[in-house]
N, C-alpha and C positions, 0 to 999 in steps of 0.2 A: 555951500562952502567953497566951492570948485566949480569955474565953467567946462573945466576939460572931464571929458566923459571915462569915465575907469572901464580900465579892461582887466588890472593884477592888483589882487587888495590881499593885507595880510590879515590876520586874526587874531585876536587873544584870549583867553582866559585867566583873567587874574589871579593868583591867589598870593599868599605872604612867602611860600616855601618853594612853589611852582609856579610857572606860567605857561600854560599849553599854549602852543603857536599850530597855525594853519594857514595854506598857501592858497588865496581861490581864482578861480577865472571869472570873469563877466561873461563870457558866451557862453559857454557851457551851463553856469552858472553853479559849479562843485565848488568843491574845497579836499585838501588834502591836508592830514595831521602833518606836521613837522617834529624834530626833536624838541621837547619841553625846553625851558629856560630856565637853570636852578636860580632863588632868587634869597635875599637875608630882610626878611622882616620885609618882603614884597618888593625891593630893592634888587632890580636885574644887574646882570653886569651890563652896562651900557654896550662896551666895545663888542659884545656877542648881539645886542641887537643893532647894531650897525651894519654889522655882517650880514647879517639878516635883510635888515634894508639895500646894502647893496648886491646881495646876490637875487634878491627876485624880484627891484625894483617897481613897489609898489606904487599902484596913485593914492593909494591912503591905506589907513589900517581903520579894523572896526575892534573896539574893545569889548566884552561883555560884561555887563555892569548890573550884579547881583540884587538887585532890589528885592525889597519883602514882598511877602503874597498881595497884600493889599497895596504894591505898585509905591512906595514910600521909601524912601532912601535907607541906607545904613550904614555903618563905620566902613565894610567892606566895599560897598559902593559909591563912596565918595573916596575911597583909596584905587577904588580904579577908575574913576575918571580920572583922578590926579595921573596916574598912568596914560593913560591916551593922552591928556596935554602936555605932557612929559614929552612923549614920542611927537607930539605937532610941533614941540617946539624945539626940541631937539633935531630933527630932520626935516621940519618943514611941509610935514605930508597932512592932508583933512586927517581928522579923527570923528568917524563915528562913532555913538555908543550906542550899543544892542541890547535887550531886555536877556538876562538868560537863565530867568527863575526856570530853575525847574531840568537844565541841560547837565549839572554834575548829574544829576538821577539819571536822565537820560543815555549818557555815556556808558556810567555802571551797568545798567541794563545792557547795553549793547557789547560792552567788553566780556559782559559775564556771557552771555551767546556767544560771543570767541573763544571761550574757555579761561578768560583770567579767576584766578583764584579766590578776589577779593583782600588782600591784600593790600588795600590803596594807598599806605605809607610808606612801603616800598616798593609798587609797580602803581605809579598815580595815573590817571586816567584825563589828565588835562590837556592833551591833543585832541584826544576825541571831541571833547568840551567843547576847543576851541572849535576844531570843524563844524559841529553841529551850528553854535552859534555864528557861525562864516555863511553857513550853508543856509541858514534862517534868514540871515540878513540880505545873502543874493536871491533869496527869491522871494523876499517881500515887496509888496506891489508897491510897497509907499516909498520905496527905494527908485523905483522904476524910471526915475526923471533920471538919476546920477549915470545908469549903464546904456541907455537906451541913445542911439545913434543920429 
């Protein structure tokens, strides 16, 4: 999508209520939670991810994009692609899409080893989300053309 090689990508995790966001590096190749994004019927406030893009100036975002076990699309993953092309074409930045079957579970797991309560409608878990799927995506080797120097 891009000849310029990325060094700061953001992250997302879709959903209709929430959207966890995540800040990653290319060298290092982490990721860090950010504050969630409250959202209406998966509808961000635009001007808070503006904000967003301008304060950690990305060279693209990755979205993660919920598909069913057997790899097949579905109403929630075709509403977030529509989300990453949203953000390509609202800013102008690549949009990758990430597979992220499997990372709400994965988060849970992990928040609950921090001691969260389980609670997920009022302490949601989609920062972690996003990171995970940030963090997946910088170190998958079939990415490795886009960071590599």
């Amino acid at each position: 999508m891009t000849d310029k090689k990325l060094t700061t990508v953001l992250g997302f995790d879709f959903g209709t209520r929430n959207i966890g966001v995540a800040a990653g590096q290319v060298i290092t190749r982490t990721a860090s939670a950010l504050p969630s994004l409250t959202a209406k019927d998966g509808i961000p406030d635009w001007s808070q991810v503006e904000t967003l893009i301008n304060e950690w100036k990305p060279d693209a975002v990755v979205v993660g994009i919920p598909l069913n076990m057997d790899g097949s699309e579905s109403e929630m993953s075709r509403r977030a692609r529509k989300f990453g092309n949203r953000i390509h074409g609202r800013f102008n930045l690549p949009f990758y899409p990430a597979d992220e079957r499997l990372t709400s579970f994965e988060a849970k797991q992990w928040a609950s080893k921090l001691g969260h309560k389980g609670h997920y409608g009022s302490n949601p878990v989609d920062a972690m989300a996003a990171q995970i799927i940030l963090e997946a995506w910088l170190n998958d080797s079939q990415n490795e053309h886009l960071m590599s120097n």
